[in-house]
C-alpha positions, 0 to 999 in steps of 0.5 A: 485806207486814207489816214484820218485827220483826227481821231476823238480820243477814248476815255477811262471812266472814274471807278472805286476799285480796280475790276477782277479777272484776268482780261484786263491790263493795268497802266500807270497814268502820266501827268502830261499833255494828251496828245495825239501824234499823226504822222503823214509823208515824214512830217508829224503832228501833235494834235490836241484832245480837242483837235488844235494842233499844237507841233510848233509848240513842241517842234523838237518832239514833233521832229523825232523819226519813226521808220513808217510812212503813216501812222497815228498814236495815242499818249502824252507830252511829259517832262521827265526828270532823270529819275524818270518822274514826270512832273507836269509842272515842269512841262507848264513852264516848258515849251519846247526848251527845259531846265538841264536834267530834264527831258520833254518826251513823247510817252505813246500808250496806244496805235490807230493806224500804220501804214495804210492800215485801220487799227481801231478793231483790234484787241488792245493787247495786240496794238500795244504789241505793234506799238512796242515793235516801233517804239519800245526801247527808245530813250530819245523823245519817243518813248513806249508805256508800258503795261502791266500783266497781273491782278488788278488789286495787286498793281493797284495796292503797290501803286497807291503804297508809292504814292501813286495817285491813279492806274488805268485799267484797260480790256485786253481784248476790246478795240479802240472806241473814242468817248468815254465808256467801260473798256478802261477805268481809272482807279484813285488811291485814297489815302485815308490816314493822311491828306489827299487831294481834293478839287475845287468844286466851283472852278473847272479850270482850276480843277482840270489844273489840280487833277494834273499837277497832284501827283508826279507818275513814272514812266515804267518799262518791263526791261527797267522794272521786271518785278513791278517795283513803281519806285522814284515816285516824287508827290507834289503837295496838293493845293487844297486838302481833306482830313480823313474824317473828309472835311476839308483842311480850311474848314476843319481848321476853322470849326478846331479854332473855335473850341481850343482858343481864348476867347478874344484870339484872334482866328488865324488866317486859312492858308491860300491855294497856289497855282503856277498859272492857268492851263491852256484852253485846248490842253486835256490832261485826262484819259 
């Protein structure tokens, strides 16, 4: 079979609880660049979710060797530090170069086709086995994400008491299906004694932004982690929050002045949200 230009890429939809059962299996999701990286005749591209080819933006990526012929691959641009925390600020501010003690990598979660052969129909699990075979074990630029086998509550539990902000929970045993649909579900930790972070409901690109830079994931590996420790987690402060009665800062701020200050005091000003710069157009940092 010819390898396909492009694939639509699949998408978690928004649940409130990670699902039951044992047929699923549970992710850490990244903060990086969607990217899907198609390899034909010994030269790779790194496509975006919305299909701009972005190799020459990050050729050094693009240049790492697999032993196939032809093969597409689905998972994310990430700056790591050496802790292994991704930090997509960091990766903003990168193009193809970055700051000494980081490292701009390649993080695949899944594989399409390889070497003449459709690998849309398969089962997840049995994918991610033959992705792990290329992949798994590299500490260059392509790296292999790595799932995990247990009760969703639990990884989910562990992940949110980390300071993790979202885990992916994918069927074992479905295909590869572009779109959104119900096959994988992202789950957000709440936390509600303390801020969490909350969107901008009025301004999308500003959204897409914040929903990127809010937490810094690690990127797990069994060898590395055998008892799910999601441990060197590093948060970054969101830009805008809620209280946990789920009144925003600035507002809940300004309705407390009224009832403790002097009458004549001079209300102080809310503090304003700041944002590194706008992402690209054709950037996606969903799944």
């Amino acid at each position: 079979m010819t390898l396909p230009a492009w694939v639509a890429p699949q998408l978690a939809t928004l649940v409130s609880g990670p699902p039951p059962g044992d047929d699923w299996v549970h992710e850490i999701k990244l903060d990086g660049y969607r990217i899907l990286l198609r390899i034909e005749r010994g030269r790779a591209e790194l496509l975006t979710r919305n299909r701009p080819d972005w190799t020459a933006r990050f050729p050094t990526v693009a240049a790492a060797a697999l032993p196939v012929k032809e093969a597409l691959l689905d998972g994310e641009i990430v700056v790591l530090d050496a802790a292994g925390v991704s930090s997509f600020q960091a990766l903003q501010q990168a193009s193809d170069q970055i700051e000494a003690g980081r490292s701009l990598v390649y993080v695949a979660f899944d594989l399409l086709f390889l070497d003449g052969r459709d690998l849309h129909a398969l089962p997840l699990v049995e994918r991610k086995a033959r992705l792990a075979r290329l992949v798994k074990g590299r500490r260059g630029r392509l790296r292999y994400s790595e799932h995990f086998d247990a009760p969703g509550q639990r990884v989910y539990a562990r992940a949110c008491r980390q300071g993790l902000e979202v885990i992916v929970s994918k069927l074992k045993h479905a295909p590869y299906s572009s779109g959104r649909g119900r096959a994988w579900l992202k789950v957000k930790c709440v936390a509600r004694q303390e801020l969490v972070p909350r969107r901008w409901p009025h301004r999308p690109r500003r959204r897409q932004l914040l929903d990127g830079v809010a937490v810094h994931a690690p990127v797990l590996d069994a060898a590395d982690h055998p008892h799910f420790p999601l441990d060197s987690v590093a948060r970054a402060a969101p830009p805008v929050a809620e209280s946990s009665d789920g009144m925003p800062v600035q507002r809940l701020a300004s309705a407390r002045w009224g009832a403790i200050a002097p009458p004549g005091t001079k209300k102080p000003r809310a503090p304003r949200a700041r944002v590194s710069r706008a992402l690209p157009e054709d950037a996606g940092t969903e799944v």
